[in-house]
C-alpha atoms as one frame of an Amber mdcrd trajectory, in Angstrom:
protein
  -1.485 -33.620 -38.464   1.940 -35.062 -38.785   3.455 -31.551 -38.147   1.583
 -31.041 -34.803   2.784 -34.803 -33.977   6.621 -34.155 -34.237   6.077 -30.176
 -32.861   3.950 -32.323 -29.542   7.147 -34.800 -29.823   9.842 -31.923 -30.096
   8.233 -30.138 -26.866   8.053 -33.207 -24.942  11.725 -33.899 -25.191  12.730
 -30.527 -24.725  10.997 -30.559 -21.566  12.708 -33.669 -20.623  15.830 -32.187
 -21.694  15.595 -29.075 -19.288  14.294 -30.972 -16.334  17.055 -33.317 -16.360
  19.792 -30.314 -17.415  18.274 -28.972 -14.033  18.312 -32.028 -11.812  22.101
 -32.041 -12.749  23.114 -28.878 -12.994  20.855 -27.201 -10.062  20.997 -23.990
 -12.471  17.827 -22.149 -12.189  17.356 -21.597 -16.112  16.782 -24.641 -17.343
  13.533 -24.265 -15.259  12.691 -21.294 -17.009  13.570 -22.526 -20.433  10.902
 -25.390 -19.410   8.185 -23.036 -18.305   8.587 -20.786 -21.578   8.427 -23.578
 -23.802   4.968 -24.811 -22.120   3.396 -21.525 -22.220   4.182 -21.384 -25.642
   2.782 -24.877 -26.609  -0.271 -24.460 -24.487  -0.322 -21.104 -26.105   0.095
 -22.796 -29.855  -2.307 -25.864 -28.888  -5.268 -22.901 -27.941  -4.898 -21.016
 -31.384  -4.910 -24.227 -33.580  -7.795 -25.400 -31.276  -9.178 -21.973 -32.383
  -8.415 -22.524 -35.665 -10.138 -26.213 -35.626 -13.527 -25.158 -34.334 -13.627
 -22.150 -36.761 -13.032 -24.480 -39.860 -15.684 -26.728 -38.397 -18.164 -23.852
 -38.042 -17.520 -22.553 -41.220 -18.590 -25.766 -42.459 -21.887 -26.099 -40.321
 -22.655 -22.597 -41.820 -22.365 -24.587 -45.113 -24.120 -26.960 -44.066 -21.427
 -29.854 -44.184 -20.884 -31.327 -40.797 -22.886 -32.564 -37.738 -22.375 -29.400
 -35.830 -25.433 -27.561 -35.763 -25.661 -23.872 -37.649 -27.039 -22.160 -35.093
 -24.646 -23.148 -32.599 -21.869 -22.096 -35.075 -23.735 -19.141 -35.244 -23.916
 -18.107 -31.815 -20.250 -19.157 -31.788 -18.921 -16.448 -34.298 -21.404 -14.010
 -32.844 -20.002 -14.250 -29.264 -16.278 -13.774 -31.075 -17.924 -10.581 -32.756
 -19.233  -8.978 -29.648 -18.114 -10.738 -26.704 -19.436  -8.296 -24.170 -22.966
 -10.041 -25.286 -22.494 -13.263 -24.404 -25.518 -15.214 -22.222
């Protein structure tokens, strides 16, 4: 958890960075270097959502949390054959 703290705290100030490197500069890139480095944390932030919600189905399926099995269930099936979903 600490790591996706100071990775959300490195983004932020990079972000910063390049929006004031463009307000004083009026170069063009530092807008791009911006909007690459958002799509990749939003990008980043969806996988290790991902991630999350498969390690907490994994343990419904075990029994071990509050989430329901057969919503877990129906959750790994719709990854397996997504043309199937409801």
């Amino acid at each position: 958890m600490i790591i996706l703290r100071l990775f959300l705290v490195l983004v932020t100030l990079l972000l910063v960075l390049s929006g004031g490197m463009y307000i004083f500069t009026r170069d063009r890139r530092y807008l791009r270097f911006a909007w690459q480095t958002a799509r990749f944390s939003v990008f980043l932030l969806l996988v290790l959502a991902l991630l999350f919600v498969l390690e907490r189905c994994a343990d419904g399926l075990a029994g071990d949390t509050l989430i329901s099995p057969f919503l877990c269930a129906r959750i790994v099936d719709t990854m397996r054959h997504p043309m199937h979903m409801q």
